[in-house]
C-alpha positions, 0 to 999 in steps of 0.5 A: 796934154800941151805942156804950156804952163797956163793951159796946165795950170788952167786945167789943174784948177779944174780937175782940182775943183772937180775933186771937189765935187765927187772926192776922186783923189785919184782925180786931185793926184792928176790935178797935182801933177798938171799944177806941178808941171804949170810952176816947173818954169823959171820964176812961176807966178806967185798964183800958181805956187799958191794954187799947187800948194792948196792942192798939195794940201788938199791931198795931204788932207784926203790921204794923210801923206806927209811928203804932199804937206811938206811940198805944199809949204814948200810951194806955199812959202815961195809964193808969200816971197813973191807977194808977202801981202797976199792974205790968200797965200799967207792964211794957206801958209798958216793953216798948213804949218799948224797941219805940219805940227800937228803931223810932226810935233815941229815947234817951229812950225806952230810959231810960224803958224801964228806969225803968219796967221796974224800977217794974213788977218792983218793984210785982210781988208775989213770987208773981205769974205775970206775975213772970217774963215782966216780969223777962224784959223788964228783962232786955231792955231794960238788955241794950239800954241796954248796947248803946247806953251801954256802961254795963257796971253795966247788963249786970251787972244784966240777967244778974242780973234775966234768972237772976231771970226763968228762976228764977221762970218755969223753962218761959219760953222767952223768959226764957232767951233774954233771959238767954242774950243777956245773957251772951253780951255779958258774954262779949265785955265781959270775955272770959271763956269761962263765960259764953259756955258758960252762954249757949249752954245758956240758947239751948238751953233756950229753944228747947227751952221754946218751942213751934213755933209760938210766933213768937218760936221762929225768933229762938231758933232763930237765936240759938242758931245763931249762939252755937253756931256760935262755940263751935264755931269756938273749939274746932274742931268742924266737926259742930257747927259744921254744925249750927250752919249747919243750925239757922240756915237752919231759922230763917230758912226758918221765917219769912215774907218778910214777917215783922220777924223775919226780917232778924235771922235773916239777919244771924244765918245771915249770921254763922253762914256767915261762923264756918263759912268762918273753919274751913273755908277754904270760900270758897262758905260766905262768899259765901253769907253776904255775900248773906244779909248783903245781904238783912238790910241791904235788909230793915233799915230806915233808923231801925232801932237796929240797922241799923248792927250790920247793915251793920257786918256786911255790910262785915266780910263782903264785905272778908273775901271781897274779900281772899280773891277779889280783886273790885274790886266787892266793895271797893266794896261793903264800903266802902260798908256800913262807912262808911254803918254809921260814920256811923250807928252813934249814939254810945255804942253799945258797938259803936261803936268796932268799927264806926268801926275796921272803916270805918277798915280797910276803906278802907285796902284802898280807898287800896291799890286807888285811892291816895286819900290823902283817904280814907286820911286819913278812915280815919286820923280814924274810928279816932282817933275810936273811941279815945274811944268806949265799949265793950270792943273792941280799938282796936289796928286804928287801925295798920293806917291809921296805918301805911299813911298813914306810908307814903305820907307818910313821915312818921316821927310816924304810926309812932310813934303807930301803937306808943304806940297799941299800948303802951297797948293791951297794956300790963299790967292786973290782970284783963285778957287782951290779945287777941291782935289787939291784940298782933299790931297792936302788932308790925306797928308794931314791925316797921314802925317799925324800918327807920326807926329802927334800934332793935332793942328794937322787933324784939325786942318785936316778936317777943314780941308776936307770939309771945304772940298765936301761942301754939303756933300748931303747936296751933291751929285754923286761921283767917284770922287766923292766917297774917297774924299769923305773916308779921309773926312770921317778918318780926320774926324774919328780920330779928332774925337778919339784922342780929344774926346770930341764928341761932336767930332764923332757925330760928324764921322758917323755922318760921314762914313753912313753917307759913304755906305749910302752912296751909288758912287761908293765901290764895294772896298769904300763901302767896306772901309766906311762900314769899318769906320762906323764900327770904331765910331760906335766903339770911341762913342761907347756904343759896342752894339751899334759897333757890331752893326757896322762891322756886320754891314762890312762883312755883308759887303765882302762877296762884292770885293771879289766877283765871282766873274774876275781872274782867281788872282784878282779876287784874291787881290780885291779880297785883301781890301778886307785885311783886318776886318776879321778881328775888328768885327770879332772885338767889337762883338766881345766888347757887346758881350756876344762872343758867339756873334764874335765867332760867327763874323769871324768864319762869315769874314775870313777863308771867302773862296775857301767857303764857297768851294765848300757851298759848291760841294755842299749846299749846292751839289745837294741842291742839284741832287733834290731840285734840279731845276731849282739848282739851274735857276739859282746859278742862271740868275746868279750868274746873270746879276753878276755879269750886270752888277760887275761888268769885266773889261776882259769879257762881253759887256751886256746892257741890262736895263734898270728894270731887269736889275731889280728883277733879277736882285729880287729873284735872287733875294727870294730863291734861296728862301723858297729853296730852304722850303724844299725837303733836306734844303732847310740850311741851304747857304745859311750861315752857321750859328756859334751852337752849330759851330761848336758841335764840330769841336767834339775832339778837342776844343777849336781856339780862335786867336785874334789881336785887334785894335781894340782888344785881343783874345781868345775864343774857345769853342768846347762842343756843347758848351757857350763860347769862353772868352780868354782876354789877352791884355799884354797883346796888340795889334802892333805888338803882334806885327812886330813879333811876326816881323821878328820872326820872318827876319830869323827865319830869312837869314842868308848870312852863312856864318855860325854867328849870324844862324846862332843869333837867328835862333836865339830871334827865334826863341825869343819869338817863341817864348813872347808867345808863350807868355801872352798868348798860349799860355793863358790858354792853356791855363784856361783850358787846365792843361798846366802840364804834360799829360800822364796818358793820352795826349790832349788834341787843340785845333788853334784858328789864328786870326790876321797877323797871328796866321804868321806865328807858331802858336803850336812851338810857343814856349820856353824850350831850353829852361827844362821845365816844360813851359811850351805847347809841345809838352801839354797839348797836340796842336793842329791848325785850322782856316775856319770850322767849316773847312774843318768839318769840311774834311773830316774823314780821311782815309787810306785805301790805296798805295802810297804817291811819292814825289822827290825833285833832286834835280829841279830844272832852274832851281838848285839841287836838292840831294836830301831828297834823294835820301827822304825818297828812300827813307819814306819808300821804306816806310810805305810798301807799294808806294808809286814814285814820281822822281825828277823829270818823272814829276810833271804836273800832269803826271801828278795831277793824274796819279793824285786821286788814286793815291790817300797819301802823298809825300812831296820832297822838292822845292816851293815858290811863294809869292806875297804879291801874286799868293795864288802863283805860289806852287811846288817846284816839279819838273816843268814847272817853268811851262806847267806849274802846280799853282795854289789856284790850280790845286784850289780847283782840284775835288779830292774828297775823301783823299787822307794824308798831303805831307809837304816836305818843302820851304814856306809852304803856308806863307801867304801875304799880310794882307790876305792873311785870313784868305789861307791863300798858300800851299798848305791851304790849297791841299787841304781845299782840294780834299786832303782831311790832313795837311802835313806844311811848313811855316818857314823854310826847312832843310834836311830835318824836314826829311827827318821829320817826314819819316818820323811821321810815315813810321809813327803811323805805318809803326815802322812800315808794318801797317797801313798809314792809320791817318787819324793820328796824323797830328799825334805823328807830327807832335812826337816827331817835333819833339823828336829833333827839337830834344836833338837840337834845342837850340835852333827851333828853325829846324823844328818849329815850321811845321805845322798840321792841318785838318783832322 
């Protein structure tokens, strides 16, 4: 083309318009040459650099190329200094300085943007056309400086320029959509409902000026998506709330893959799901928006302005569906997009505060799940950090850290710092509307600062907090956030009447926590928790029965805090929320005088999963085995509620229509009844009366040991007999923790002097001889077993309960007096989970060759010569037993040789972990690629197997708060199938070889016979005594292990 620099430029602006026309970039990249040759002169025109520049810009935006931005400013700023007057050149030079913000998170740029954007409206006259269209864009850009700032006076003068830009352009869509942004801000800056109301008008009008095929029109459509779907959750309007949903999906259906929009569409539609899941409840609806999050996240790129905002999303979103599904991988994965948006969010970005107290809370759930004191820590400093960073938000979250640091810690200066947090968030200000997140953080400080301090002004402010943030909860929409807040009121109020014996304080509690167990928006854990207060409601009020009610209601509702649909791990985890509820329910029934309802809750509410593999094995294999079809209906219908009432984020997500729900709910409800009708299936999944329960104490008696808050006992089940109640009076619960905690302190100790191991043991004895004194002996005393036996020793099955799972009942005693004041010199002790797991597994056997596994040499772990020894001790001892030795003993090689072996005998390492118990696991030789796990042991059907002895370190330890889950093991051998479980409680060390053979000779009678397993548990008790007579004085050598089963 003829290089004349007016006929290039003439022809540029043509192909520049045609591009306009038909969205050819190919065609605006010619315009852009042609243009670029038209200034390529000495001193160009100030109307062609400004034409190159809207190209450049035009390009950028079709194609997201940030060279063609920057050489559109740069063309553009050469323009505005030929002619600095010229609003065209100006505005142009505005809108793309924010773009480069917006690209680069350049501050300066957004400065410039602003500056600039006020010189081009400023040199408008009052009748141009471009008038509104350039306010508009100022609109946007001090909108943005707000954002980023948190210069309020900047957001004031965007809603007043946007009002400007629809008054002087009434038909501009874009206008409208500028000045409904701006006034949503307002709104969440000041809380005033108007100009929320005025946004979502402005939203509608926009969408309503633009015409479909404008590219702006998606964003309108998903703003306005987004503003009408909170309104909605606001006022409780669930059609428009639906929408809302509908508009937001058009939005984004209506941009391509490609297309820059379409990122902020999806954090939009993201949003607009997760308002949709705060009213309804539908965890499907939530699901969806954390993978429409997701995708805004992967299409949002790294120098994005707003990628933090994005992310800060996403994490919000997955930690709300975490609390509702309990997936470990979705904890990870909201951690992971709250503390990447922590780190980016720049500073003085109003959403600053928000983003880094969202990290902070979010990683308390972390701590909760890993017990990482350091990111706990962490989370501690982000949200003091966010104390100091602008912007309107509630910065009261900063408790949540505060107050679980103080916990793990015990230090009393977090607490007080949680409440001062709190005071200074809620004090009095003219003009100013406390939120009510910060009132409800504020009374959760109160409430956990008050058992420290005793103060009763805290439980009463408390209480007024909580109460000005409920306001008329029997009224209000249910939310999320609303049970949390009302089990921090019922607490407050419950012990209000506790300790001053308010009796309207415990009316006010029982209202409380039964509307949390009536609310849709409760979880199955505030449900549980709310169940859990009603009972100690109804104790305080004196109303024991009405007390057995609620603990019913709570244990009814364990099943749903544990989905058979999560990961094993997460089950477990979800199953712990329960920690405790065992015990309460248990003296709560004794208090009403029913100790045979108090032993049934306690096998309903402990060992779930362990139950129900024994309702696969049982109740339900017979179903298979009479009523086939029967059988497929139950697990089809089963399976299919499940998957709609516990959506997983990790699986498939299937919208179930209200409709189906309740049919399948009352399939579900009736089938077992009309299953019960069928010859043989009269018990099917019934749970077993305390009559029932006791017929399986026809060898010894069963004794459930509990301490709880409100009492501690023990109950005795004899077959044939009524359950016997032994109080225990000089037992609690704290009592009994801090004797746990004494006891793992000694066996724990690492020092490698004689001094520190003595004073371990003598921890230890001291251990032993309070548990005598308070728990065993007064049951033995009552069972009348007050000294050795003459004869045959006498059997006792011991069922500990909670923290007690964590002591040696079956060693307690006064050891070293000579006067046979223990359990090992009256009784033969075992241990048992529940009685159904003990009736479970009653016939052991030993038909077939013995299995033996030692691990000498352990890849990764170090070496363990007694095995060496105790392998060639127990071969000695068992004629023909196979042998699996070091890279001999894979999994799989165990995994197979274990069925066609009754009795094994593992000499090696073991691994226990109190946060992941379910990766607890017996060290062979790939266990770093192929570990034997509890969960994988858990899974194995054995059936008839005899005898698991495990010479190996803390093989029963499980964590506290799943202390009646028996996830150890220990417990897992005896799922699996072994009638006898031969673990240990602490570590051990070469005297568990000892003990080992002992028990093989005991039973083979020196290796002359066949193993005779049923006096496993005799072997065990006289091989005890055997090194505790050899080393009286170190009982952590001879008290850890312990038998379980027959």
């Amino acid at each position: 083309m003829n290089g004349d620099p007016a006929t290039l430029h003439r022809r540029g602006r043509e192909l520049a318009r045609q591009h306009q026309r038909t969205g050819e970039v190919a065609v605006l990249r010619e315009a852009v040459g042609l243009l670029r040759r038209a200034v390529d002169v000495a001193d160009p025109p100030a109307g062609r650099l400004c034409d190159l520049g809207a190209s450049l810009f035009l390009l950028h935006s079709r194609t997201d190329d940030v060279d063609a931005l920057a050489e559109a400013i740069t063309a553009t700023r050469r323009a505005v200094e030929r002619t600095p007057d010229d609003p065209l050149a100006l505005s142009n030079l505005a809108a793309m300085s924010e773009s480069w913000f917006q690209a680069t998170s350049d501050h300066s740029a957004l400065g410039e943007a602003v500056d600039v954007g006020r010189r081009a409206l400023a040199a408008s006259p009052p009748d141009a056309p471009a008038l509104a269209g350039r306010s508009a864009n100022l609109c946007a850009s001090l909108r943005t400086l707000y954002l980023h700032t948190g210069d309020a006076d900047a957001l004031r003068e965007a809603v007043a320029v946007g009002r400007d830009a629809v008054a002087a352009g009434p038909e501009l869509g874009v206008a409208w959509a500028n000045l409904a942004n701006a006034l949503w801000d307002l709104f969440e800056e000041t809380g005033d409902d108007e100009p929320a109301a005025e946004a979502v008008r402005a939203f509608q009008t926009a969408c309503d000026k633009t015409p479909d095929h404008d590219g702006d029109k998606p964003a309108m459509l998903a703003n306005l998506a987004f503003r009408s779907s909170s309104a909605a959750v606001r006022a409780g309007d669930r059609d428009a709330l639906r929408e809302a949903v509908g508009l937001a999906r058009r939005a984004v259906g209506s941009l391509a893959e490609h297309d820059p929009d379409r990122a902020h569409a999806e954090a939009l539609l993201a949003a607009v799901l997760r308002g949709s899941f705060n009213l309804t409840g539908d965890v499907g609806a939530l699901v969806e928006s954390a993978r429409a999050a997701t995708t805004a996240v992967a299409r949002t790129g790294t120098g994005d302005a707003d990628r933090a905002l994005v992310l800060a999303a996403l994490g919000g979103t997955l930690r709300t569906l975490y609390e509702r599904t309990g997936e470990r991988s979705v904890l990870v994965r909201a951690v992971e997009a709250a503390r990447e948006a922590a780190r980016t969010v720049p500073v003085g970005h109003v959403r600053r505060a928000s983003i880094l107290l969202d990290a902070a809370s979010v990683t308390v759930l972390g701590f909760e799940r890993d017990g990482d004191e350091d990111a706990l820590r962490a989370a501690v400093d982000l949200g003091r950090e966010a104390l100091a960073a602008p912007g309107p938000d509630d910065r009261t979250s900063l408790i949540i850290p505060l107050t679980a640091l103080a916990a793990h810690t015990d230090d009393p200066a977090l607490l007080d710092e949680a409440v001062e947090v709190g005071r200074r968030a809620t004090a009095p200000a003219q003009g100013r509307k406390v939120p009510k997140p910060a009132l409800a953080n504020t009374a959760y400080a109160l409430l956990n600062r008050y058992p420290r301090t005793g103060d009763v002004d805290d439980l009463r402010a408390a209480v007024a907090h909580c109460v000005l943030a409920a306001d008329a909860v029997e009224d209000s929409v249910a939310s999320p956030g609303e049970p949390p807040l009302l089990l921090t009121l019922g607490a407050a109020l419950l012990e209000l009447g506790k300790h001053l014996s308010e009796r309207r304080a415990l009316d006010d509690a029982r209202t409380t926590y039964t509307h949390v167990l009536r609310s849709a928006a409760a979880t199955a854990s505030e449900r549980v928790a709310a169940a859990r207060g009603l009972g100690e409601v109804e104790l305080a009020a004196g109303d024991p029965a009405a007390a057995v009610s609620a603990y019913e209601d709570a244990v009814a509702v364990l099943p749903s805090l544990a989905p058979r649909r999560l990961l094993r791990a997460d089950r477990e985890f979800g199953l712990g929320h329960a920690s405790g509820l065992a015990a309460d329910a248990a003296a709560a029934a004794v208090t009403a005088g029913r100790p045979d309802r108090a032993v049934e809750l306690l096998e309903q509410a402990r060992v779930l999963l362990h139950a129900e593999k024994i309702d696969a094995l049982g109740d339900l294999r017979r179903l298979e085995q009479l009523e086939p079809r029967l059988h497929s209906e139950f697990h089809r219908v089963r399976d299919e509620l499940d998957a709609a009432e516990h959506p997983v984020a990790e699986q498939p997500v299937f919208a179930v229509p209200p409709e189906r729900r309740t049919t399948l709910r009352q399939r579900m409800t009736a089938l077992p009844a009309e299953i019960r009708r069928r010859p043989g299936l009269d018990r099917f999944l019934l749970s077993r009366s305390a009559a029932e329960l006791s017929g399986h104490a026809d060898r010894g008696p069963v004794v459930y040991v509990y301490a709880a808050a409100a009492r501690s006992d023990a109950l005795v089940l004899h077959r044939g007999r009524p359950v016997a109640v032994v109080p225990l009076p000089a037992v609690t619960h704290r009592l009994a923790a801090e004797q746990a905690e004494k006891f793992e302190v000694a066996q724990t100790t690492t020092t490698p002097t004689y001094g520190a191991r003595a004073a371990a043991h003598r921890a230890a004895h001291e251990v032993l001889e309070w548990l005598w004194d308070n728990v065993t002996e007064p049951i033995l005393d009552h069972l009348g077993l007050r000294s050795a036996p003459r004869g045959e020793w006498p059997r006792l099955w011991w069922c500990p309960v909670g923290v007690l799972t964590h002591l040696p009942l079956h060693a307690a005693g006064h050891h070293l007096d000579g006067r046979g004041r223990s359990v090992l010199d009256r009784v033969v002790s075992s241990y048992a989970f529940s009685i159904r797991g003990l009736a479970h597994s009653r016939h052991p056997t030993a038909d077939g060759p013995a299995l033996v596994v030692a691990m000498p040499d352990t890849p990764g772990a170090p070496p363990l010569p007694s095995a060496a020894a105790e392998l060639d001790d127990v071969v000695a001892l068992l004629p023909g037993a196979r042998t699996l030795v070091s890279a001999e003993a894979t999994r799989d090689a165990v995994l197979d040789a274990l069925p066609h072996h009754p009795v094994v005998h593992f000499a090696c390492h073991a691994v226990s972990d109190p946060f992941e118990p379910g990766t607890g696991r017996l060290l062979l030789h790939d266990h770093a690629d192929a570990a034997l796990t509890v969960d994988l042991l858990s899974r194995l059907d054995l059936g008839g197997t005899g005898l698991a002895l495990l010479s190996a370190c803390h093989t029963s330890l499980t964590a506290v708060r799943l202390a009646d889950e028996a996830v150890h093991i220990t417990a897992a051998f005896h799922l699996a199938g072994y009638g006898s479980v031969i673990g240990t409680l602490t570590p051990v060390n070469s005297t568990a070889a000892r003990i080992g053979a002992a028990v093989h000779g005991f039973l083979t009678r020196g290796g002359t016979t066949a193993p005779h397993l049923p006096d496993t548990a005799l072997a065990l008790h006289h091989a005890v005594r055997l090194v505790r007579a050899e080393h009286p004085t170190a009982p952590m050598t001879w008290a850890a292990s312990i038998h379980v089963g027959n």
